[in-house]
ZAMARGU-4260 file (C-alpha; in steps of 0.2 Angstrom, whole numbers, plus 5000, padded with zeros to 4 digits):
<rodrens>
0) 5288/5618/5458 | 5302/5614/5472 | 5310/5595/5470 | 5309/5586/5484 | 5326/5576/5489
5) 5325/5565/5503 | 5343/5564/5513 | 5350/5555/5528 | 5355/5567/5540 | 5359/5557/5555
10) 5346/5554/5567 | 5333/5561/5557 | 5324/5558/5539 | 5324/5573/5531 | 5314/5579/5516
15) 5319/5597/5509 | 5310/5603/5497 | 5324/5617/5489 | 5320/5630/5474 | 5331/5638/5468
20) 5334/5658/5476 | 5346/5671/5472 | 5345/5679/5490 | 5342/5669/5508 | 5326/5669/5515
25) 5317/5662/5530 | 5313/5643/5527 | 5296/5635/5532 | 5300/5620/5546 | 5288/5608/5544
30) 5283/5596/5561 | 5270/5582/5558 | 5262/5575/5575 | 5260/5558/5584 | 5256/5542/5572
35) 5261/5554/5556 | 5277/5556/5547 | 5285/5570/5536 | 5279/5566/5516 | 5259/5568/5524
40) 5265/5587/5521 | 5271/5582/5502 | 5255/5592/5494 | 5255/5607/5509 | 5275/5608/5505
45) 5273/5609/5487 | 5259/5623/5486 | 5271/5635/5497 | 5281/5635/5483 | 5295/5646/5479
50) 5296/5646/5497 | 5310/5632/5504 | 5303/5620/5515 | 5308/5607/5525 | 5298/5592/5533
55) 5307/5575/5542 | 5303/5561/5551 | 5303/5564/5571 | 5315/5551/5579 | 5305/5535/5581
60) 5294/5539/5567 | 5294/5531/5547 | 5312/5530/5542 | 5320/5539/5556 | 5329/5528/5566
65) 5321/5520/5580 | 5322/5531/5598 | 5334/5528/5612 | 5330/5523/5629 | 5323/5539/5640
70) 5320/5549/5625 | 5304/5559/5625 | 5295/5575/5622 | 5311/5584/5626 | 5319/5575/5614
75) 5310/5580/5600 | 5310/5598/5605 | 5330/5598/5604 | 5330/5590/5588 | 5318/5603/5581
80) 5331/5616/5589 | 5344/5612/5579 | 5336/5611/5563 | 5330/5628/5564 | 5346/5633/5571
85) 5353/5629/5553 | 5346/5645/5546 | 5330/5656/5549 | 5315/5648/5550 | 5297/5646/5551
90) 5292/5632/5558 | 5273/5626/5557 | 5267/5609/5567 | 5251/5600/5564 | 5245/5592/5581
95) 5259/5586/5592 | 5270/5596/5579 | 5264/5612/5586 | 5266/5609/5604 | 5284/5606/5600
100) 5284/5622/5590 | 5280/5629/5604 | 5289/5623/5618 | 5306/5627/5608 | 5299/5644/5604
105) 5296/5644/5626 | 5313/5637/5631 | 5329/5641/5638 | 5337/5635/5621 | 5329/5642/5607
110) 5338/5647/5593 | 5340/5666/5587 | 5335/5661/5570 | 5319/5653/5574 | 5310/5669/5568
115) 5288/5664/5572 | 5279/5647/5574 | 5262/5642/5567 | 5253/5630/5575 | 5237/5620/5570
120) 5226/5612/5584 | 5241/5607/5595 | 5238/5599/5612 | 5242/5609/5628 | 5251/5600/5643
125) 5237/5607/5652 | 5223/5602/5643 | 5218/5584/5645 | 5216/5572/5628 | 5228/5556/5635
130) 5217/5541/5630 | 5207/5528/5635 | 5220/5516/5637 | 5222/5503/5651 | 5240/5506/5656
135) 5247/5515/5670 | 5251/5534/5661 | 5266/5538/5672 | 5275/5522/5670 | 5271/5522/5650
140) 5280/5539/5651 | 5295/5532/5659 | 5296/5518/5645 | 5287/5504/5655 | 5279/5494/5644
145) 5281/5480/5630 | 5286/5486/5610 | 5270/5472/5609 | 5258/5483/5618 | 5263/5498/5610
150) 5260/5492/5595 | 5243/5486/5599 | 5239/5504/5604 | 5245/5509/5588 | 5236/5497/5577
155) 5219/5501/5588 | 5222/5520/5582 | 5224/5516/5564 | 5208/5505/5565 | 5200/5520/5571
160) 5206/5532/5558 | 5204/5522/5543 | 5192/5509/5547 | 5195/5490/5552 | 5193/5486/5531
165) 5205/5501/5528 | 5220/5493/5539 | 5219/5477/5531 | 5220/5485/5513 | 5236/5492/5517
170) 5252/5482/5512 | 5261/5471/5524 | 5275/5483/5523 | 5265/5499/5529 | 5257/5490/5543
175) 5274/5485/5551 | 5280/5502/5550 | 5265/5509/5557 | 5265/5496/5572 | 5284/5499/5575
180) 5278/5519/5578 | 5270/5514/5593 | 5284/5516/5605 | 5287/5534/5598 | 5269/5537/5601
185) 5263/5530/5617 | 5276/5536/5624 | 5276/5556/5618 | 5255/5555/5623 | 5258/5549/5640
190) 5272/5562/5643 | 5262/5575/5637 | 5251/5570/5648 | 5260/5570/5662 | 5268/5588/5662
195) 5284/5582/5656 | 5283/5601/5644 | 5283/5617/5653 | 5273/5628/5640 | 5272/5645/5651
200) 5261/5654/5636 | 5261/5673/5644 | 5281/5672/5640 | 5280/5670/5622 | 5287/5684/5614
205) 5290/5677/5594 | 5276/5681/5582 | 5261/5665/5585 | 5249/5658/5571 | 5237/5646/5576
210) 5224/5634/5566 | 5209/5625/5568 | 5196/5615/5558 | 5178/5615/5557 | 5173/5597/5562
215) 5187/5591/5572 | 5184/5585/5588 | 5182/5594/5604 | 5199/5586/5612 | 5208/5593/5597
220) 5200/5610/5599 | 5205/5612/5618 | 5223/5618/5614 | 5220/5628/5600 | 5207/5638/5611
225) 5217/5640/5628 | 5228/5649/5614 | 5217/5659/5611 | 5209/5662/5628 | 5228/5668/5635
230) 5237/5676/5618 | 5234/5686/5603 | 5240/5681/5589 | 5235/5678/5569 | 5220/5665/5572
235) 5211/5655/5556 | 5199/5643/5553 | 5200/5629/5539 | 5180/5625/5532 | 5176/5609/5527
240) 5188/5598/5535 | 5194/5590/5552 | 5209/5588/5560 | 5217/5580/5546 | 5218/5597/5537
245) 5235/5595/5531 | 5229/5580/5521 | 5213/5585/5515 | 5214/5604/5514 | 5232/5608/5511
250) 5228/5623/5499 | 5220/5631/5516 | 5235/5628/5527 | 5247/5632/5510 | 5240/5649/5510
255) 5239/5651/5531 | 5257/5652/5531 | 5261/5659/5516 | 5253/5675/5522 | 5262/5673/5540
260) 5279/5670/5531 | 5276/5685/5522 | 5271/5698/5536 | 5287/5691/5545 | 5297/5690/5530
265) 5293/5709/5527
</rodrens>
């Protein structure tokens, strides 16, 4: 089993999960989505095992450091380029994660060694899920509003995921770091939202995977079908689990992309 080394890389938190390999082969790029952070993918990373893995902290997120001014959806997509730019690579993204997997693998700039992408329920720009916030989307996309009200938004998500009793269980020090990803957040849904990523799908010419879970909701479905409304590609569902597959059935998504890696590694 790989050891996972967490190392610094300036901007980014990066965890590499590294066996040891007598020849180079493709890596797997891990890319977590919006209110998530890289070591949710600890169990998923560790079952792909021998192959190497990487997962880090997008820039705003956990223990990356905070985002500058006017950084945003394009943002993340460059700093996804030149990770995969390192050496070749896989990369799989959970939610938000995928629709950045795929804008690199749609741009101008995409790197040579960035050999397939595998996506799992990831949000189209043209598929509406902003929410039911009461804030103006187009100026929350430019960066303005207050770090206060972002980090309400992101408490009032939390509540919903883990249930009003669940937030308050969780140490002091989680909940701060959770409320201080509400800038990153708020500000990568309402650019979404608003068309700030181009994602032409009939260009994509790299080899496509793509996810989705039984019991998710519809909003989270709506990408992953226009996928499959306008592309062919290697298409799987997970039983038994919602979006949050990565958490709950990471066997499922383990083996996914293990069998993608190894139709593109051979």
């Amino acid at each position: 089993m790989p050891v996972a080394r967490v190392t610094a890389l300036p901007p980014l938190e990066i965890t590499r999960f590294s066996p040891p390999r007598s020849e180079p082969l493709p890596r797997v790029v891990l890319v977590h989505g919006a209110m998530d952070r890289a070591r949710s993918f600890r169990q998923m990373a560790r079952l792909l095992a021998p192959l190497e893995v990487i997962a880090y902290d997008r820039r705003g997120y956990n223990d990356s450091p905070a985002a500058p001014a006017g950084f945003g959806v394009r943002g993340h997509v460059s700093d996804l380029a030149g990770l995969v730019a390192e050496r070749p690579s896989l990369v799989f993204g959970h939610s938000i994660g995928g629709t950045y997997a795929l804008a690199l693998a749609l741009g101008p700039d995409r790197p040579e060694t960035l050999i397939g992408v595998s996506v799992f329920e990831a949000p189209l720009p043209d598929t509406e899920w902003w929410g039911g916030w009461d804030a103006d989307r187009a100026a929350v996309a430019r960066g303005d509003f207050s770090d206060g009200w972002a980090a309400g938004v992101a408490k009032t998500f939390m509540v919903q995921l883990l249930g009003e009793r669940g937030w308050e269980s969780l140490p002091e020090r989680t909940k701060q770091a959770r409320l201080r990803d509400g800038r990153a957040f708020v500000t990568e849904i309402a650019q979404l939202a608003e068309g700030y990523l181009n994602l032409p799908l009939e260009r994509l010419d790299l080899p496509l995977q793509a996810g989705v879970s039984e019991a998710s909701p519809k909003r989270h479905l709506r990408g992953a079908t226009r996928l499959m409304e306008r592309l062919s590609g290697n298409y799987y569902c997970v039983i038994g689990s919602g979006h949050g597959a990565h958490l709950a059935k990471p066997a499922a998504l383990a083996e996914a992309v293990r069998h993608f890696w190894q139709a593109l590694a051979n």
